[in-house]
C-alpha positions as CSV (number, residue, x, y, z in Angstrom):
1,X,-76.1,58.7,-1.0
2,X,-72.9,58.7,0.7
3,X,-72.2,55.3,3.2
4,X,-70.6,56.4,6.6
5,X,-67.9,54.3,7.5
6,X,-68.8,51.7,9.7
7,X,-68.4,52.2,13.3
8,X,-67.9,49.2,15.2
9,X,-70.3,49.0,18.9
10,X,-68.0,49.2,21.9
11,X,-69.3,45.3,23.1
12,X,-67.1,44.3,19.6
13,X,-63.0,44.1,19.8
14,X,-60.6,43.0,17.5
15,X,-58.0,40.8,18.7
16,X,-55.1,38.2,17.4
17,X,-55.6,34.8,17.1
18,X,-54.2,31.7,15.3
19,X,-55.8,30.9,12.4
20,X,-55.6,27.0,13.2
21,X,-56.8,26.9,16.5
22,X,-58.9,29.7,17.2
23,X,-57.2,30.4,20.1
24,X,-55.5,33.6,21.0
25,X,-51.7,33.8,20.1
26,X,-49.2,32.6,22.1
27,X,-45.2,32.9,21.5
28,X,-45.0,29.7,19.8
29,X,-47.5,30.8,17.1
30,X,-45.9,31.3,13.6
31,X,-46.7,35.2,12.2
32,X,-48.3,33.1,8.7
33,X,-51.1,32.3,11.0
34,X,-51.8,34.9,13.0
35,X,-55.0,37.0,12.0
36,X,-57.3,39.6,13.2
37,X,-60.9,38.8,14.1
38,X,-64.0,40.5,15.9
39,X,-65.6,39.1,18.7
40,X,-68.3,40.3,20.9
41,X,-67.1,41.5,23.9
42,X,-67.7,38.3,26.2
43,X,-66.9,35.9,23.3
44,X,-63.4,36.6,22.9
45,X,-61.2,33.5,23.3
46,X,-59.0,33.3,26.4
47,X,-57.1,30.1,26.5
48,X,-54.1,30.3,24.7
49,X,-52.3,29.1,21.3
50,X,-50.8,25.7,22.1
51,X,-51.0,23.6,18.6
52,X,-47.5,24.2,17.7
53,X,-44.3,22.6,19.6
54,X,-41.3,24.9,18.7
55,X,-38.3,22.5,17.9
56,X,-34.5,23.6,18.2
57,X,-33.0,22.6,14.7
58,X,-29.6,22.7,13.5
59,X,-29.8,24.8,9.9
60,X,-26.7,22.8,8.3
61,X,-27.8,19.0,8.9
62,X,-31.8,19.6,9.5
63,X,-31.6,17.8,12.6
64,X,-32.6,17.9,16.1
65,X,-29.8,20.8,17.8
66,X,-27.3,18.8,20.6
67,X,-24.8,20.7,22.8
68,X,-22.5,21.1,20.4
69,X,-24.4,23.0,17.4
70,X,-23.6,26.7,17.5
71,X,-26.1,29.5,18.5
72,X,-25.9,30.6,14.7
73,X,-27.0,27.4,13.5
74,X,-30.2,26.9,15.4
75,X,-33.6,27.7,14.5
76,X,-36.5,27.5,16.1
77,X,-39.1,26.2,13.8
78,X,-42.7,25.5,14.6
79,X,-44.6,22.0,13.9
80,X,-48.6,21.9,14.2
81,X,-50.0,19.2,16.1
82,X,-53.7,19.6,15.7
83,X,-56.0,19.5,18.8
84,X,-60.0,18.1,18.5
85,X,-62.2,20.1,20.6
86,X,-63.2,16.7,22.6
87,X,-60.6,13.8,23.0
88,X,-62.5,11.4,21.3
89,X,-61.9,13.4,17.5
90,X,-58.6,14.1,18.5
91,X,-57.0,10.8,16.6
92,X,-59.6,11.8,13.5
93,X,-58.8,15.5,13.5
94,X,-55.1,14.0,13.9
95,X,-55.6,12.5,10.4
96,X,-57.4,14.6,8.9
97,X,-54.8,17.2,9.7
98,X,-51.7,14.9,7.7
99,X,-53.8,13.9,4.6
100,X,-54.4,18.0,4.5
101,X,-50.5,18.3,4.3
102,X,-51.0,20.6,7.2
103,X,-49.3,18.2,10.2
104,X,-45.5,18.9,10.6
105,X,-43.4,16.0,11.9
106,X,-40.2,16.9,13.7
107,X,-36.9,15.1,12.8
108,X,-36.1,12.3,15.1
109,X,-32.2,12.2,15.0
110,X,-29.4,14.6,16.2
111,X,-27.3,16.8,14.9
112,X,-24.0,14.7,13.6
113,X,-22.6,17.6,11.9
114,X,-21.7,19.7,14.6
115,X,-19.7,17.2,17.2
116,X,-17.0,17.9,19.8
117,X,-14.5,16.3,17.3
118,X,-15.3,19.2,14.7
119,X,-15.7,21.8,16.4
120,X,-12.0,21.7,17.7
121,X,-11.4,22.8,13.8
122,X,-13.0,26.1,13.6
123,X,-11.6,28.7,11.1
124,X,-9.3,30.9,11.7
125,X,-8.9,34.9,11.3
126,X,-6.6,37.6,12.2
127,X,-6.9,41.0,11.6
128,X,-3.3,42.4,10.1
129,X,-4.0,45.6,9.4
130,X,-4.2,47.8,10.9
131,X,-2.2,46.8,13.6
132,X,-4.1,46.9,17.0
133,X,-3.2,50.6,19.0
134,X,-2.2,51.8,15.9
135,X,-2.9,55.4,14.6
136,X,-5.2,56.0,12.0
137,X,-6.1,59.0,9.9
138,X,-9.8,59.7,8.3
139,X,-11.6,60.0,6.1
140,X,-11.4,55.6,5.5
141,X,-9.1,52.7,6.7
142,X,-8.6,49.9,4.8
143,X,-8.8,46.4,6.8
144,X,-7.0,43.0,5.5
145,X,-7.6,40.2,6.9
146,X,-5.2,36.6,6.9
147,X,-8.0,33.6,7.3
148,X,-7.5,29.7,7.5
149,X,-9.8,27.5,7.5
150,X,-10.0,23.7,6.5
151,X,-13.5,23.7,5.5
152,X,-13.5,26.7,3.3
153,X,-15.5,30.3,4.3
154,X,-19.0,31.1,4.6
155,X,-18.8,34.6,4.6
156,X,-16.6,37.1,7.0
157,X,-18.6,40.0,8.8
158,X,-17.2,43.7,9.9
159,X,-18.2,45.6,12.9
160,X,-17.2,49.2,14.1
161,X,-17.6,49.8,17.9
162,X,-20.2,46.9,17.9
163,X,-22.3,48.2,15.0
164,X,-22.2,45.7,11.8
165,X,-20.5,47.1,8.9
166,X,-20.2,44.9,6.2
167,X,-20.7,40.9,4.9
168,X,-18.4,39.2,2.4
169,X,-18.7,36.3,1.1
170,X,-15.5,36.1,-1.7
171,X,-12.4,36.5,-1.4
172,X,-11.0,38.4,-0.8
173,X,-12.3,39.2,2.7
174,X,-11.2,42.8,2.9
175,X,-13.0,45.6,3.7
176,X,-13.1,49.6,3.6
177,X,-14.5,51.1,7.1
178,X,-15.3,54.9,7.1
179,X,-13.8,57.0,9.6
180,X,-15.4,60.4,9.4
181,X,-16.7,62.7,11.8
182,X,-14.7,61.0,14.6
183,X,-12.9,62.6,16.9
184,X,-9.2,63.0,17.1
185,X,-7.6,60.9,20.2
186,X,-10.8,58.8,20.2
187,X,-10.1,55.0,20.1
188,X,-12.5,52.5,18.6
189,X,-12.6,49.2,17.8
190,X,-12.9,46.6,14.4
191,X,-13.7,43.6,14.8
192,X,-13.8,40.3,12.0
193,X,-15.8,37.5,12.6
194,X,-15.5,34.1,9.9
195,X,-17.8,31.9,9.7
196,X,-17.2,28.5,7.7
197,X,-20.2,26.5,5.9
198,X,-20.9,24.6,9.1
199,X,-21.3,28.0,11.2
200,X,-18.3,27.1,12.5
201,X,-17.0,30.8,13.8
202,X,-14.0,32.6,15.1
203,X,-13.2,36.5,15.3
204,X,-10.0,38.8,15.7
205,X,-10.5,42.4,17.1
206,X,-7.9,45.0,17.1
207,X,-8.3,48.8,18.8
208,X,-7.3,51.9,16.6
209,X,-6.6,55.6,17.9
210,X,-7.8,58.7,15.5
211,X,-4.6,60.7,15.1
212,X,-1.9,61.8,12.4
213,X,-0.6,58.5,10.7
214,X,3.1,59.1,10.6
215,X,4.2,55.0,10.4
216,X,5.1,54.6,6.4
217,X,4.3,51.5,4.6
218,X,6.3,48.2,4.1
219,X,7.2,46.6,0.7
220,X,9.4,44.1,-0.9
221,X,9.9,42.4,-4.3
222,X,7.9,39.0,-4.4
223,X,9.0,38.3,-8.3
224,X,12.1,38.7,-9.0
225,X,14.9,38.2,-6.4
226,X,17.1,40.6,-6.1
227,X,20.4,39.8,-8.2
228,X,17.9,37.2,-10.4
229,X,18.9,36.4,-13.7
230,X,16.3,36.9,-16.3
231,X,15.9,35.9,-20.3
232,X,16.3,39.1,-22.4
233,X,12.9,39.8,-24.1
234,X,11.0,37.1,-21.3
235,X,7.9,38.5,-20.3
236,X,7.8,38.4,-16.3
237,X,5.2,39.8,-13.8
238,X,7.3,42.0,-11.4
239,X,4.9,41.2,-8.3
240,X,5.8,42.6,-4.5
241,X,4.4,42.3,-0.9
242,X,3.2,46.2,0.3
243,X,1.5,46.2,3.6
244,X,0.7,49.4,5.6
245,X,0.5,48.6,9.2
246,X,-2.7,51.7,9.8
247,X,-4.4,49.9,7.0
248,X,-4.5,52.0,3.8
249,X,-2.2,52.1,0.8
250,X,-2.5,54.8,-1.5
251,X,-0.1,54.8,-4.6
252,X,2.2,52.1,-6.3
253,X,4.8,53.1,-8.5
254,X,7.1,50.6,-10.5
255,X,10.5,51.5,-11.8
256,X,13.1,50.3,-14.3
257,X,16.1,52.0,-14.3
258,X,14.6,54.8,-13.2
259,X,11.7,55.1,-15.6
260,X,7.8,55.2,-14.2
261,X,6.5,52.4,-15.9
262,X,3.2,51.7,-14.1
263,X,1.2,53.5,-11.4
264,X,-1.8,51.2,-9.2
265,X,-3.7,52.8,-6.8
266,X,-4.9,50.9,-3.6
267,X,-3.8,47.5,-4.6
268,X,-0.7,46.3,-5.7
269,X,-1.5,43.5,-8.7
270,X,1.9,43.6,-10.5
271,X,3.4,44.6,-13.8
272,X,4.0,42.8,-17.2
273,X,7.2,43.8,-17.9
274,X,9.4,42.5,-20.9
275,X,12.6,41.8,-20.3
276,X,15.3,44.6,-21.6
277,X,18.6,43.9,-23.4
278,X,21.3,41.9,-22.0
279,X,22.9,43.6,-18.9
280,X,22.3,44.7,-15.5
281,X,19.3,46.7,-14.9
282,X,17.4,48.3,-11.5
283,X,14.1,47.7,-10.4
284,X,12.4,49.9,-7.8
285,X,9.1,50.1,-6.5
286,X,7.6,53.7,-4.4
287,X,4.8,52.8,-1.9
288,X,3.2,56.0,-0.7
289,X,-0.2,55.6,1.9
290,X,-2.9,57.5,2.0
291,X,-1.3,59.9,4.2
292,X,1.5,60.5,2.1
293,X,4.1,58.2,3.9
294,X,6.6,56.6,1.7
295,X,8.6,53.5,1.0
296,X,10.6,52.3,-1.4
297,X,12.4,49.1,-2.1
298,X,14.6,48.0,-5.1
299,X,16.9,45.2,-6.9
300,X,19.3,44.8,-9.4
301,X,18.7,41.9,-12.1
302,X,20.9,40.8,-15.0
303,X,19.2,40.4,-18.4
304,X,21.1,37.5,-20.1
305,X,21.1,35.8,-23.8
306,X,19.4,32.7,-23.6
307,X,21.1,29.4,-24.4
308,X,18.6,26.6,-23.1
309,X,21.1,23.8,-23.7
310,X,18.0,21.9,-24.9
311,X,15.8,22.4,-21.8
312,X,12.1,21.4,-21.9
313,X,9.5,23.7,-21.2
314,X,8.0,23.8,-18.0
315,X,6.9,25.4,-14.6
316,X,9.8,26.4,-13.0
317,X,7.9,28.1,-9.9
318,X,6.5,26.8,-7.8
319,X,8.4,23.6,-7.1
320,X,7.1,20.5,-6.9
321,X,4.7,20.0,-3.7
322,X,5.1,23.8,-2.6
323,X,3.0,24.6,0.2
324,X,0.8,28.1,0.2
325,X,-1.5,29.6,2.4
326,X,-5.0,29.8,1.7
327,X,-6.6,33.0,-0.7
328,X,-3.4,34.2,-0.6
329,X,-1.9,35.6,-4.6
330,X,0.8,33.2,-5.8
331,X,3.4,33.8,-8.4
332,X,3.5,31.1,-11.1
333,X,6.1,31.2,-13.7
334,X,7.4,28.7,-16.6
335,X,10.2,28.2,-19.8
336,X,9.0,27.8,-22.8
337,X,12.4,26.6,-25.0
338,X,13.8,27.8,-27.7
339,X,11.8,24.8,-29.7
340,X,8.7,25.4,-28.6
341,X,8.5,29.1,-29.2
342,X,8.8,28.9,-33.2
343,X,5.3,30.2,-33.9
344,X,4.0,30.4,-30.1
345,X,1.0,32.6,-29.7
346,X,0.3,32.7,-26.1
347,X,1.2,30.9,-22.5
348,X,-2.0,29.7,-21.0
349,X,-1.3,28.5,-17.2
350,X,-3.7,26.0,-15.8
351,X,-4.3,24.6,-12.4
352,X,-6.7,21.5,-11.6
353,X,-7.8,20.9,-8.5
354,X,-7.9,17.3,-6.9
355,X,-10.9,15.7,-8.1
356,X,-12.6,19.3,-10.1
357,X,-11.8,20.0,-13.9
358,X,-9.4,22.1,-14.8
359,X,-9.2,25.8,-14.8
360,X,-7.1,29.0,-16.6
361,X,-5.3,30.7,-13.9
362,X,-4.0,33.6,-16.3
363,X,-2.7,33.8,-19.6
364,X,0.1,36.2,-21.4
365,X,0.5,36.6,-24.8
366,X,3.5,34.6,-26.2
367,X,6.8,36.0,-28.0
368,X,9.1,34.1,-30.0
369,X,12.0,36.4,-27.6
370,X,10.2,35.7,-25.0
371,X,11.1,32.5,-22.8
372,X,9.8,33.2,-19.2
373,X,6.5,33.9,-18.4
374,X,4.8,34.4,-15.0
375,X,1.1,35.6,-13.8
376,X,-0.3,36.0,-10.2
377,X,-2.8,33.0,-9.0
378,X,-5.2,35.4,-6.9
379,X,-6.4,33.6,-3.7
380,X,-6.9,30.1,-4.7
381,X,-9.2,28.3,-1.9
382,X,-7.6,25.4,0.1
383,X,-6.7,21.9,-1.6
384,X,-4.4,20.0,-3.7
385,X,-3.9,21.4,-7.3
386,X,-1.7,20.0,-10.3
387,X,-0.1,23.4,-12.3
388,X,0.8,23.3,-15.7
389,X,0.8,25.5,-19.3
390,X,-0.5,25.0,-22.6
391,X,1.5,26.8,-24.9
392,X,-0.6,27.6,-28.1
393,X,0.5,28.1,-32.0
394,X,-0.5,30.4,-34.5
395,X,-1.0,27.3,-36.2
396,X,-3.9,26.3,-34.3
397,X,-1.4,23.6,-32.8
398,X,-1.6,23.7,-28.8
399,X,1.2,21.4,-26.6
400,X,1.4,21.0,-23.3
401,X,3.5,20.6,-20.2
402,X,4.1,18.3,-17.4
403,X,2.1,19.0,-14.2
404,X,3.4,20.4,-11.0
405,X,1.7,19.5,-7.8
406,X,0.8,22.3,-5.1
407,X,-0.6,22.3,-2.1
408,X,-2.6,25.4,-0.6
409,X,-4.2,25.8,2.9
410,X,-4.0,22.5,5.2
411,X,-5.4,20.3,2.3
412,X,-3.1,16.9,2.4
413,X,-1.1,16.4,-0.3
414,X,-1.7,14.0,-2.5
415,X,0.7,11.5,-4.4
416,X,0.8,12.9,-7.9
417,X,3.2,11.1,-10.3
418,X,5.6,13.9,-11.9
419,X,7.2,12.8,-15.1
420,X,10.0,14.5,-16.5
421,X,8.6,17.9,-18.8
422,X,7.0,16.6,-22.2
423,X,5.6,18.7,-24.7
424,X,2.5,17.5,-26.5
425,X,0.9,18.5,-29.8
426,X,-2.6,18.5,-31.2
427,X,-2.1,18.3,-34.7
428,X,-4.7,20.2,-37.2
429,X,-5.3,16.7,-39.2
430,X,-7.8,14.3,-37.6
431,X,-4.9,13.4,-34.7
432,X,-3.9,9.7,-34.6
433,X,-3.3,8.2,-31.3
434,X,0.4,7.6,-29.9
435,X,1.4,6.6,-26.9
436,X,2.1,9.8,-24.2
437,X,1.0,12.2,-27.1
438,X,-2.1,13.2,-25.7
439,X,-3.0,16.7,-23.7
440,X,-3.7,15.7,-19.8
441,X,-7.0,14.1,-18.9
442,X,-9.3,15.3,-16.8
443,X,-10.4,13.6,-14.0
């Protein structure tokens, strides 16, 4: 026998109600307790939700939102405060309700994160390309953003003409926006927003025009100088600033003496190269966007024989208590003497950050001809660091250098004592203990 389906009288409606009271919903009801029931026509509730109090938290400390915690940081969250159906259970029901778990109790103090001394340090963030009224061409732009910020970054979002595009949350905080299907001689606008871990925020905006991109790119040599002197058979990383003002690079060429040696397309990251014999030699670097305007820059360097004179091996860049900006690539580069490159393996360079363990920055392989080496620190965050190498043996023996301090971002430097370069050795024996022959400590 087939069932019909069930087909509710007309004197029986379904309506919302909160689960907890009974009641019908009101805007302070949470959705987890709103359900659907039936009622007779003249039995459905009409009084109103009220056994929640909404509370304005602050998300970052978890306490009661003041004047100064942003609009991103509050929440509204919901606390149940029972109600008897006669005043005289209301005290039971009261306590009934927190033995049940089910009675929310509000915090009690105020927010002490957010304060009108912190929030004068919010972070910071420019849009540098493109450059605002600047032309771009489809079919994509590439935006870069510069961003300081004392507290570190939450994450950066991207909007088109309003509409979200894009979250990051690592560094670094660059994005790729699409441009097709616009129109030429329409103008639009990007716009950045950072945020930092206390929802701390700040935005930069620039306006862009569809058109023919006829503005070529920008470049120089970061690593090395023009007219620099360099250790024949050194291995260096030839590193350079490219920037495009409309926001998209397309190929980067490196040169030596006219020779392609290396080809990168988007981002420029560097290249290994090994120093050639003794003499004078050209570097040049072609930057070509992705509209086919090109740059080029270049610089002469002389390749010498080495004679250390009995130098120690060290960092020699950067100096000691160099100041960087934050998540911005810096170029590290240390000796390794004559001495210490009997047997040397590979150049291992380290940085420790004030009170964190230390960690490899980049490591190149190691050449007895070779007595510079150099690699790119990519974007280290904000704070005081120590930089130093550990040079390592085929022997299994590893020695290390003196530390240099560094400062990135608006971190305060810190007193470091710098001795003069010493190497150390781990000997493959069971080591015995000496005075100053031991690696660096952790802290």
């Amino acid at each position: 026998v087939e069932k019909a389906d069930f087909e509710a009288p007309n004197t029986l409606v379904w309506t919302e109600i909160s689960k907890r009271s009974g009641r019908l919903i009101s805007n302070k009801t949470p959705s987890g307790d709103i359900i659907t029931a039936m009622f007779a026509s003249y039995g459905v509730p009409t009084e109103y939700d009220d056994s929640y109090q909404l509370i304005k938290i602050d998300s970052v400390s978890e306490k009661l939102a003041t004047e100064w915690t942003p609009e991103e940081a509050i929440v509204e969250k919901a606390f149940y405060k029972p109600q008897a159906l006669a005043e005289k259970w209301q005290d039971e029901v009261t306590r009934w309700a927190a033995a049940s778990g089910l009675l929310g109790t509000p915090p009690t103090e105020y927010d002490d994160v957010h304060t009108a001394e912190t929030m004068n340090q919010p972070p910071q963030i420019t849009i540098v390309s493109p450059q605002t009224q600047s032309t771009v061409s489809p079919p994509s732009i590439s935006v870069v953003a510069e961003i300081e910020s004392v507290a570190g970054v939450d994450r950066v979002d991207y909007y088109f003409d309003g509409q979200f595009i894009t979250s990051l949350t690592s560094a670094p905080y660059n994005t790729t926006i699409s441009l097709s299907g616009l129109a030429d001689g329409s103008t639009h606008t990007i716009m950045a927003k950072i945020y930092d871990p206390l929802l701390r925020s700040n935005q930069s905006s620039v306006t862009v025009k569809i058109g023919e991109d006829e503005v070529p790119p920008t470049v120089s040599f970061a690593y090395p100088k023009n007219n620099a002197q360099l250790i024949s058979g050194a291995s260096v990383n030839v590193s350079i600033d490219a920037f495009d003002s409309n926001g998209s690079l397309g190929t980067i060429k490196y040169y030596l003496n006219g020779s392609l040696k290396k080809t990168e397309n988007g981002q420029a990251t560097g290249w290994q190269m090994t120093v050639p014999s003794p003499g004078n030699h050209d570097l040049s670097v072609q930057v070509t966007d992705l509209q086919g305007n090109t740059t080029t820059s270049a610089i002469s360097f002389e390749s010498t024989v080495e004679d250390d004179g009995g130098a120690s091996s060290g960092i020699t860049s950067p100096g000691d208590y160099s100041t960087f900006e934050e998540n911005k690539n810096i170029n590290v580069a240390g000796y390794v003497s004559a001495a210490d490159r009997q047997g040397i393996s590979a150049v291992t360079f380290i940085a420790k950050k004030s009170g964190q363990t230390s960690q490899e920055i980049g490591s190149v392989a190691g050449s007895p001809g070779s007595a510079n080496y150099s690699i790119t620190w990519n974007s280290p965050p904000a704070g005081t660091y120590e930089v130093y190498m550990k040079i390592s043996m085929t022997n299994g023996n590893t020695r290390f250098t003196s530390r240099v301090p560094v400062v990135v971002g608006n971190a305060v430097a810190e007193d470091v004592e710098v001795e003069d370069i010493k190497v150390e050795e781990e000997p493959d024996e069971e080591p015995v203990e000496e005075e100053g022959d031991n690696p660096p400590e952790e802290e």
